[in-house]
N, C-alpha and C positions, 0 to 999 in steps of 0.2 A: 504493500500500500504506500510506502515512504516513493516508493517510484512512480507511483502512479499521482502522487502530490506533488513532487516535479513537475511532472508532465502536465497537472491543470495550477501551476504557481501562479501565472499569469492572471488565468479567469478567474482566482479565491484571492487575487492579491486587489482584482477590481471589484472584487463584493465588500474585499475590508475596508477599501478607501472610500466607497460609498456610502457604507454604512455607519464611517465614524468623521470621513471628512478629514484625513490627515493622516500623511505618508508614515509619520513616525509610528502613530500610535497603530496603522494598519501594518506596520512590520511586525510590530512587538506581540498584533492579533495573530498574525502567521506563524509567527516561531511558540504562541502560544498551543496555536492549531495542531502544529508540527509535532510536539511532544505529547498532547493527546492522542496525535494517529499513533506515531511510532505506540506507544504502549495499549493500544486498541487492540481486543482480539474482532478482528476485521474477515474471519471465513468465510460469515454470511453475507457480506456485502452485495450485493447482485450490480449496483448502479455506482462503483465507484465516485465516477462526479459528482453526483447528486448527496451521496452519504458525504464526501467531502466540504461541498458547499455548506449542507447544515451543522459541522462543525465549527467554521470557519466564520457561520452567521452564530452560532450558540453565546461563541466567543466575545465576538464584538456588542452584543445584545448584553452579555452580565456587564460590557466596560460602558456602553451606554449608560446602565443604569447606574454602575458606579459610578459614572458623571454627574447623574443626576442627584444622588445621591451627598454627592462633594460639594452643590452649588453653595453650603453651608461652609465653607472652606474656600476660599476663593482661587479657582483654576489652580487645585495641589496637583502636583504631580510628582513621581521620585525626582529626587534631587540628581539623579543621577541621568536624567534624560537624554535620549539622543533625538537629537534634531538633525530633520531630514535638511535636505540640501533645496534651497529656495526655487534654483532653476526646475530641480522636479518637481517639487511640489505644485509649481504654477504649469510646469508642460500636466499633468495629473489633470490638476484645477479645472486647466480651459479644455481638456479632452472629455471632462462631466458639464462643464457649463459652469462658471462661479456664479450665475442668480440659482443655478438649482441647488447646488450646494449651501449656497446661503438656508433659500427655504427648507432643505433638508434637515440643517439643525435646530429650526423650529417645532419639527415633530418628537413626539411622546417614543421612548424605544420602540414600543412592539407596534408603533403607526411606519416607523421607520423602513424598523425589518421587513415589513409585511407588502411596504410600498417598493424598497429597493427589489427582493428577493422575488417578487409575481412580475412588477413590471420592468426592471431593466435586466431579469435574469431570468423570467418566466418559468420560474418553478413553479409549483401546481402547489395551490392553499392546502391542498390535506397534508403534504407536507411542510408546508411551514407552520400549519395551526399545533402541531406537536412542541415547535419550541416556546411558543409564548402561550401555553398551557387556553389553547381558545380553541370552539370547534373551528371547521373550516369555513363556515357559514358567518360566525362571525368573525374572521380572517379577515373574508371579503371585507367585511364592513370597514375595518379597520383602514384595511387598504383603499378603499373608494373613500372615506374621511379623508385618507392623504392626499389620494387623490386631487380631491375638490381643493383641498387647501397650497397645494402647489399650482393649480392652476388659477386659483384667486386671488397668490398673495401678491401684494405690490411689488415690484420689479425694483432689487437694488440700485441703487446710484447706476447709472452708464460710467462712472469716474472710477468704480472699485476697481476693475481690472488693473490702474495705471495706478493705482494705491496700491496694491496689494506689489503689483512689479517695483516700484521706485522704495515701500518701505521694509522691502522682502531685501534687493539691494544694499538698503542701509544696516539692515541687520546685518546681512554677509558680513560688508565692509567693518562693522565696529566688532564683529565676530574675529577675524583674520586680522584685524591690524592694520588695514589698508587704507591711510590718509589720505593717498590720491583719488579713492576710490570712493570713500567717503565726502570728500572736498568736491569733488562732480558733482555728485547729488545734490545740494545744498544751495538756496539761493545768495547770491552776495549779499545782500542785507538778511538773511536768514537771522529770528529773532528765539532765541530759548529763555522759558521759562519754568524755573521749578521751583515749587514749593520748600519752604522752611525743613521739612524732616527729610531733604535728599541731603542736606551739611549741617551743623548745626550753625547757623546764623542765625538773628536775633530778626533779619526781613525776609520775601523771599529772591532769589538767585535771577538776574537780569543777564544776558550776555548777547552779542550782536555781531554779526559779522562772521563770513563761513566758517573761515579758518579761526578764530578763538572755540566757536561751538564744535568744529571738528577736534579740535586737541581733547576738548571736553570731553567729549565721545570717546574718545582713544584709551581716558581714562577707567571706562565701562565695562573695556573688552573681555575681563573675567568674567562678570555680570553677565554679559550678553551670552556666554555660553547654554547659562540657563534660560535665556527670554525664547520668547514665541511670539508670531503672529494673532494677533484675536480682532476679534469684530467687538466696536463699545458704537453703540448706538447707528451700525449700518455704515461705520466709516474704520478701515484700518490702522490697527494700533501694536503696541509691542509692549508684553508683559514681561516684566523678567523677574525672576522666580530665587529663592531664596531659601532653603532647604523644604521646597516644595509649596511653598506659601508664596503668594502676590505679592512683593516689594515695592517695586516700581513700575508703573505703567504712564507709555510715553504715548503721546496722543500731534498726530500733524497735521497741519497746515499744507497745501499745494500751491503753487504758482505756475502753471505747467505741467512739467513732470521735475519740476525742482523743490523741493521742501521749504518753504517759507516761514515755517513757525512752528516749535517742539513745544508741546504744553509737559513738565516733567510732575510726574505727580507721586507721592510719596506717604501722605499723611494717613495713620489708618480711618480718621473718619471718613476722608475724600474717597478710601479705597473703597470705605466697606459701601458706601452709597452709591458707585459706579457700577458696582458689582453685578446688582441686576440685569443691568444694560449689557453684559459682556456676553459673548457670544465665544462659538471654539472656533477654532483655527479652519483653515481652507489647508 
């Protein structure tokens, strides 16, 4: 069976990303997957792919939930995370659609599962009603809810796609250590502001002009290892993480495709009241 999980990687690696919205967390679904098969007594299998896929959905459905679960914790994750690589991520992104993806993370786990697994993988309800303990009659149901709600819901910004690339980039950049790469991004009057708990000063933190904010930056790059992308009110932002707790979340500005204005935010009440708004990753 471990060979025959090779052989469908591809098609359980495009159920994990869909169903979680993010390359890391859909690798960490597969090697999860992976060591469920291998110790599977798997004789009776008759439909290989099919047995594989609902592993694979099983998977991603408990880490749903434990998202949902978490929203009381603000985006925890191990402190140990791997983060995917920004160019995959966004080659992934636009080969699902980032507005369906958007709407994707507006649904409930098991509207999710129900919706990705019938309609963009057209498994048959009686076997997906097995994992979210529901007959298959209301399966459908679930799934025609998602339905209706992705095709009603308001269409993100037309600008996310060019937010998501230009602050996907800045992460790289302050990731890697790359001033010049950083200093591109950035407009010449580019204005950051952060809040009093990112230093301990008595006002908060004014700074202006690329290259003083890019040094700034440079100074993050440990930090950055931990941040991610996330959605805070329908516009791209970057959280970074702190032994798995929300530290700092940076929120910007556009002038083009050059970043015009960092809002740095820090303070737990700022955090804990943004929180709602926050959305997962693309």
């Amino acid at each position: 069976m471990i060979e025959e999980f090779e052989a469908h990687r591809a098609r359980l690696r495009a159920v994990a990303y869909r169903m979680l919205g993010s390359v890391a967390e859909a690798d960490d679904a597969l090697q999860d997957a992976w060591l469920r098969v291998s110790r599977a007594d798997t004789g009776d299998v008759e439909n290989p792919a099919g047995w594989l896929t609902t592993v694979v959905a099983r998977v991603c459905l408990n880490m749903l939930r434990s998202r949902e679960h978490r929203r009381e914790e603000p985006l925890e994750r191990a402190a140990a995370v791997t983060v995917a690589d920004p160019e995959e991520e966004a080659l992934l992104a636009d080969s699902v659609g980032l507005a369906l993806l958007v709407v994707l993370d507006t649904l409930a786990p098991a509207e999710r599962l129900a919706f990705v697994l019938h309609d963009m993988f057209q498994v048959p309800f009686d076997e997906i009603a097995p994992l979210i303990e529901k007959t298959p009659a209301a399966t459908r149901q679930l799934a025609s809810r998602a339905r209706r709600r992705v095709k009603g819901a308001p269409a993100p910004s037309a600008d996310l796609p060019r937010q998501r690339r230009v602050v996907g980039a800045y992460l790289a950049a302050t990731r890697g250590g790359d001033f010049d790469a950083l200093l591109a991004l950035l407009h010449p009057d580019v204005v950051l502001c952060a809040d009093r708990a990112v230093l301990p000063t008595p006002e908060p933190i004014l700074v202006s002009g690329a290259r003083p904010v890019a040094e700034g930056a440079m100074a993050s790059t440990g930090r950055a290892r931990f941040a991610d992308l996330v959605l805070v009110d329908g516009q791209i932002a970057v959280a970074m993480l702190e032994a798995g707790r929300l530290r700092v979340l940076l929120r910007f500005t556009f002038d083009g495709d050059l970043i015009s204005e960092i809002e740095v935010i820090a303070e737990p009440d700022r955090l804990a009241g943004l929180e709602p708004a926050i959305g997962h990753t693309m």
